[in-house]
C-alpha positions in Angstrom: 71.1 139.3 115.7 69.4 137.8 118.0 65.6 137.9 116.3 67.3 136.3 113.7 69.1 133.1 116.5 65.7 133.0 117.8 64.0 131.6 114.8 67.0 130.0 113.9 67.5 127.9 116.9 63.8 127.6 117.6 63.7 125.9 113.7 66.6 124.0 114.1 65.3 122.0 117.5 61.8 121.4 116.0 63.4 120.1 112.6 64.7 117.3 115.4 61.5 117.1 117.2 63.4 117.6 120.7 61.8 119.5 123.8 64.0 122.1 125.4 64.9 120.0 128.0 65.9 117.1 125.3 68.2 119.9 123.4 69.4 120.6 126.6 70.9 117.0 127.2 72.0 116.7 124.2 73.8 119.6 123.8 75.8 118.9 127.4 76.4 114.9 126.0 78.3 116.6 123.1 79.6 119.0 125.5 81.1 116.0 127.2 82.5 114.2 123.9 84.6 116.9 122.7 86.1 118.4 125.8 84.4 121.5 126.2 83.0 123.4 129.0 79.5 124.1 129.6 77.1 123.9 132.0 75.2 121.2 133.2 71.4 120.1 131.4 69.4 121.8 133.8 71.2 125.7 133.4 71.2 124.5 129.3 67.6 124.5 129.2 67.5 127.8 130.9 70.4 129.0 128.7 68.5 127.4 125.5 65.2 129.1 126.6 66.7 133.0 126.6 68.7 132.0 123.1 65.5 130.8 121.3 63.6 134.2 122.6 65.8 136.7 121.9 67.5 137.3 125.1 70.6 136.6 125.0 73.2 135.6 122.2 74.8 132.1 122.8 79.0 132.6 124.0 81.9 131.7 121.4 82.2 127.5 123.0 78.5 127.4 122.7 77.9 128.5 119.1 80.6 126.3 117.9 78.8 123.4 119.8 75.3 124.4 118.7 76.4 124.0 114.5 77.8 120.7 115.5 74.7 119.8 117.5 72.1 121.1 114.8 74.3 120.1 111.6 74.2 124.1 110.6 76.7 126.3 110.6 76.5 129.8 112.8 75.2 132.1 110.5 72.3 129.5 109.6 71.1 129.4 113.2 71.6 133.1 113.6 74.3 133.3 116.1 77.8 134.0 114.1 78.2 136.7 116.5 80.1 140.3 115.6 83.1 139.8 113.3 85.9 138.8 115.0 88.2 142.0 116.3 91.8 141.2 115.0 92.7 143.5 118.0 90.7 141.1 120.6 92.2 137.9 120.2 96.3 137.9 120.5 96.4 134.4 118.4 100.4 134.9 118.3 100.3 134.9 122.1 98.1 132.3 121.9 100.2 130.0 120.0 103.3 130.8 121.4 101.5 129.4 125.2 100.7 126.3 123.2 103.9 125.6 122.3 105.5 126.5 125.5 102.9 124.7 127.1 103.7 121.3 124.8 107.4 121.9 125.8 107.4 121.6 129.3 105.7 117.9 128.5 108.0 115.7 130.5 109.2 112.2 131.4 107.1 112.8 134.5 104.1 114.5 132.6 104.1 111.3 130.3 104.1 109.2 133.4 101.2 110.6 134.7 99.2 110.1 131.5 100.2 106.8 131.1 98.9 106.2 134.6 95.4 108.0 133.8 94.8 106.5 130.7 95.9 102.8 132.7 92.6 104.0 135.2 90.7 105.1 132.0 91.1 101.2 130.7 90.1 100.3 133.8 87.0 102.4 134.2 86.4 101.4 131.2 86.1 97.8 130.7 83.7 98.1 134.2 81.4 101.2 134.0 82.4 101.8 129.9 81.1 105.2 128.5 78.7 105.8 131.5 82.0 105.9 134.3 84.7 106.8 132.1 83.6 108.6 129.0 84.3 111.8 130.5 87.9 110.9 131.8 88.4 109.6 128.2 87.4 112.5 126.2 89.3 115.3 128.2 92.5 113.0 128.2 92.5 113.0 124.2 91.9 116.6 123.9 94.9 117.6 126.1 97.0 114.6 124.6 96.0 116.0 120.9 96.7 119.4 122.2 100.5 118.4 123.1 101.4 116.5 120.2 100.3 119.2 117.8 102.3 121.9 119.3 105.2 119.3 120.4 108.6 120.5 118.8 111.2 118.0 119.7 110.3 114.8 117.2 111.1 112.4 120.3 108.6 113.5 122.5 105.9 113.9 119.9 106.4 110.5 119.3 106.1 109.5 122.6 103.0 111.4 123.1 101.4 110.1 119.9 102.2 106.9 121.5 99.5 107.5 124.3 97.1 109.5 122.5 96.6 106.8 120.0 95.4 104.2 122.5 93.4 106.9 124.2 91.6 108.5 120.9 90.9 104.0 120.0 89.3 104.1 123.4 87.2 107.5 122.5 86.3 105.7 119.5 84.9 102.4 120.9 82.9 104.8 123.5 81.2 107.2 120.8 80.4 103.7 118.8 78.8 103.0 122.3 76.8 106.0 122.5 75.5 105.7 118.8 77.2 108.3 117.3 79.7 107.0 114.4 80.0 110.2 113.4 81.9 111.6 116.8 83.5 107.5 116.7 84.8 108.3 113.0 86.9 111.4 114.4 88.2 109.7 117.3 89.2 106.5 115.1 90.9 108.6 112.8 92.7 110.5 115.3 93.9 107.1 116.7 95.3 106.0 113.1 97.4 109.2 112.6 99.0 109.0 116.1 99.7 105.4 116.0 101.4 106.1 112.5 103.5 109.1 114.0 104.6 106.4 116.9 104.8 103.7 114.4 102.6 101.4 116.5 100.8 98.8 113.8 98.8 97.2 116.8 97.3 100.4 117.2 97.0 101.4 113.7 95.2 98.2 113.4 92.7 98.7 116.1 92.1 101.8 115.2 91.3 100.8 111.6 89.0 97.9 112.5 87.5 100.5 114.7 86.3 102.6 111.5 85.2 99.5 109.3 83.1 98.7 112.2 81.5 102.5 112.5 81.2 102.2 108.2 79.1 98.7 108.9 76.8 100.5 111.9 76.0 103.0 109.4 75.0 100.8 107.2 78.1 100.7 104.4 79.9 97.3 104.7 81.2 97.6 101.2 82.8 100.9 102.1 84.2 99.1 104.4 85.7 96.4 103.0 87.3 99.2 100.3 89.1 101.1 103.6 90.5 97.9 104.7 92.0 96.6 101.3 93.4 100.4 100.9 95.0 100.2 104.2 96.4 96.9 104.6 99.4 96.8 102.1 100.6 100.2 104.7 100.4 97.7 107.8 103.3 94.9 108.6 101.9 91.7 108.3 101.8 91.4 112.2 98.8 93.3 112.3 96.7 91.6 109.4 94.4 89.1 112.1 93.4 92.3 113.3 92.2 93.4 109.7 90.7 90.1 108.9 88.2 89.8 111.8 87.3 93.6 110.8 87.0 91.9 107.4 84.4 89.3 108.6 82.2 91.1 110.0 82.4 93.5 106.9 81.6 90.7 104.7 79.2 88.6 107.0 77.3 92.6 106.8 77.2 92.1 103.3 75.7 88.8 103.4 79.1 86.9 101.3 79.7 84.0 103.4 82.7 82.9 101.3 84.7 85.7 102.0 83.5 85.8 105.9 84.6 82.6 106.0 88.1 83.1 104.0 88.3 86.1 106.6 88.1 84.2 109.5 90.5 81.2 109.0 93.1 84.5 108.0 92.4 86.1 111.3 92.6 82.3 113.5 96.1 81.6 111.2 98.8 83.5 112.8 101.2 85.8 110.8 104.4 84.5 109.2 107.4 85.9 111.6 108.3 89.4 110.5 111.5 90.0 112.1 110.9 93.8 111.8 107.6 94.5 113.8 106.8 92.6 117.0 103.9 90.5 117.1 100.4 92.2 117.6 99.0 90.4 120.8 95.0 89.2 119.7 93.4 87.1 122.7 91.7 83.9 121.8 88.5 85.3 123.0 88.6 88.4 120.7 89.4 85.6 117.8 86.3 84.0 119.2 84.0 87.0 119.3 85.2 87.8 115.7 84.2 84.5 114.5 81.2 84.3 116.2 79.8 87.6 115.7 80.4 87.3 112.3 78.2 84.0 111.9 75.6 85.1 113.7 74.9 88.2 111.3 75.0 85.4 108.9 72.6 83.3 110.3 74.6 80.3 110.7 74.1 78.2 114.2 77.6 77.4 114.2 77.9 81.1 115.8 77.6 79.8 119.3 80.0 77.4 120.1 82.9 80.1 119.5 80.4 82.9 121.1 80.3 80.3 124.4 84.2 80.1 124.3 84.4 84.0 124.2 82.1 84.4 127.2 83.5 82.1 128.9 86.8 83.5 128.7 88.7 84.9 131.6 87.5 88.4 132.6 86.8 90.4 130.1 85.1 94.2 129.9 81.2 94.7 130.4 81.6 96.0 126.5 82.9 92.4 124.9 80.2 90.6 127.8 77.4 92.8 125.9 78.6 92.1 122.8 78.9 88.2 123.1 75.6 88.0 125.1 73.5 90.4 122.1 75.4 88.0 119.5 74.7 84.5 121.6 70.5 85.8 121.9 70.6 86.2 118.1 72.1 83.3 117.2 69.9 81.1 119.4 67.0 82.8 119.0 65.8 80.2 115.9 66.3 76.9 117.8 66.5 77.8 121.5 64.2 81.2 122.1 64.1 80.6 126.2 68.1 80.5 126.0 68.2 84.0 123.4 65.7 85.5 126.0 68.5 85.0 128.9 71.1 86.2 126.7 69.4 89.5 125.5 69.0 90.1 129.6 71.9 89.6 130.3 73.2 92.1 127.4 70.6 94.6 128.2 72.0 95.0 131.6 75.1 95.3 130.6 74.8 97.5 127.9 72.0 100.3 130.4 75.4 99.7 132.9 78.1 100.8 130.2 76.2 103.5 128.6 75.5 101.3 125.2 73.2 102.3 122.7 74.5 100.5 120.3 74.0 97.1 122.0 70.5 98.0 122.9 69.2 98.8 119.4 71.1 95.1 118.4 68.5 93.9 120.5 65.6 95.6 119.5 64.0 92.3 118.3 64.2 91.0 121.8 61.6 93.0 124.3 62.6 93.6 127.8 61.4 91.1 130.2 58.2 92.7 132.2 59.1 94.2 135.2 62.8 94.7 133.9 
């Protein structure tokens, strides 16, 4: 078994063109994302070293992280392991833990996570991915854990009421990191909890969230589909949501009618709909939607709504990023000195909050020398 995971592994980090070192970080980033233990990048490498040699055979949390990490499964890289002992495991202890442990959830419990994910928002909007990406991931995974073993409908609802702002937050943070993939998952997650609490602002967010990852990745049409599928399922209290998730979709795709149709639906508030409260949007979201959707277009009128945005009361280092990458491509035909400041000011922000995403945006901008 282990000849066999040390060809295995070995192939499957040169197919990448990664050092040890660099599968080592990577593998403790994903590590990270999903909640599981591991050790830290230097004991990895070490770890990654005696796996690829023959030495040792990778533990159960490891293999599992490994397949994700390579795209192979366990028995492609050599390391499946023994078949599983039926005698080993108890799983019917196992599950009845879960449950017991999903039933001692209380008012108090539910405070307390509450109160977490409150200085996970927080974190968040200052430090992003970089200060509060851990915090973030290991609050879904215990939040998912509870509401799939909850019991009493009340209290999975209440749970699913908090692990559907928390998974939207995941999302937004593996979008950050440039991997749509892990962002997919957490968006998704998002979608069903806010349905089980019946929260459309949620739902909403969570959906715009995934149109977003589908235009990263280089699919607008795909998603433009997921948002016309979803809609008719959302009160129309959440539809300004959808349309600036349309815009962008459609400014991706280069239509500038329907951008446009999209944004004067997300600036035009909803008809009353006595049975779902209002979805709060702020004027600066409304702003960055509009904006960011003309300047993938190309049209100049992109930076008076981007300057409202920024100039908005305090906002998080991600929408600052965001509205400073969008302001140095819109001005970068007719004012390049101005685009230049902007793309700075964005690159700082996004090395502060962890972004990827916002630094390949501005790939057409170099960094200033010295900086």
């Amino acid at each position: 078994m282990a000849g066999r995971g040390a060809g295995g592994l070995r192939a499957a980090r040169a197919a990448r063109g990664w050092s040890q070192s660099r599968a080592a970080r990577e593998l403790a980033d994903l590590a990270r994302a999903r909640g599981a233990p591991a050790a830290g990048a230097a004991s990895l490498k070490t770890l990654i070293s005696r796996w690829e040699n023959g030495h040792a055979v990778p533990e159960p949390q490891y293999r599992a992280l490994l397949a994700e990490l390579y795209g192979r499964t366990p028995a492609e890289l050599g390391i499946a392991g023994p078949p599983a002992d039926p005698q080993a495991e108890d799983a019917p202890a196992r599950l009845r833990a879960a449950l017991a442990a999903a039933g001692a959830v209380d008012e108090d419990a539910l405070a307390l996570w509450r109160e977490q994910l409150d200085l996970a928002v927080r974190l968040d909007d200052e430090l992003g991915v970089a200060g509060a990406g851990e915090l973030v991931g290991a609050l879904v995974e215990r939040l998912d854990e509870t509401a799939r073993h909850a019991i009493d409908p009340a209290r999975r609802v209440e749970v699913a009421a908090v692990l559907a702002r928390a998974a939207a937050l995941a999302g937004q943070q593996e979008l950050d990191r440039g991997r749509p993939d892990l962002s997919w998952r957490r968006y998704d997650r998002a979608r069903t909890a806010a349905a089980e609490a019946r929260q459309p602002g949620p739902a909403a967010e969570a959906l715009a969230g995934q149109a977003a990852v589908l235009v990263d990745v280089g699919e607008p049409a795909a998603a433009i589909t997921l948002l016309d599928a979803a809609e008719p399922e959302l009160p129309r209290s959440a539809r300004p949501v959808l349309a600036g998730a349309r815009a962008g979709a459609a400014a991706a795709l280069g239509d500038a009618a329907a951008t446009r149709r999209a944004i004067a639906a997300a600036v035009e508030p909803p008809p009353p709909d006595g049975a779902h409260p209002a979805v709060a949007i702020e004027l600066a979201d409304l702003d960055r939607w509009h904006g960011h959707a003309l300047s993938v277009l190309g049209d100049p009128a992109a930076v008076d709504p981007l300057r409202r945005a920024l100039a908005a009361p305090p906002r998080s280092a991600r929408h600052r990023a965001a509205v400073h990458a969008d302001l140095a491509v819109a001005l970068a035909p007719q004012e390049p000195d101005d685009a230049a400041r902007h793309a700075r000011a964005a690159r700082e922000l996004a090395e502060r909050i962890g972004s990827t995403r916002t630094r390949r945006r501005l790939s057409r901008f170099p960094p200033a020398r010295g900086g």
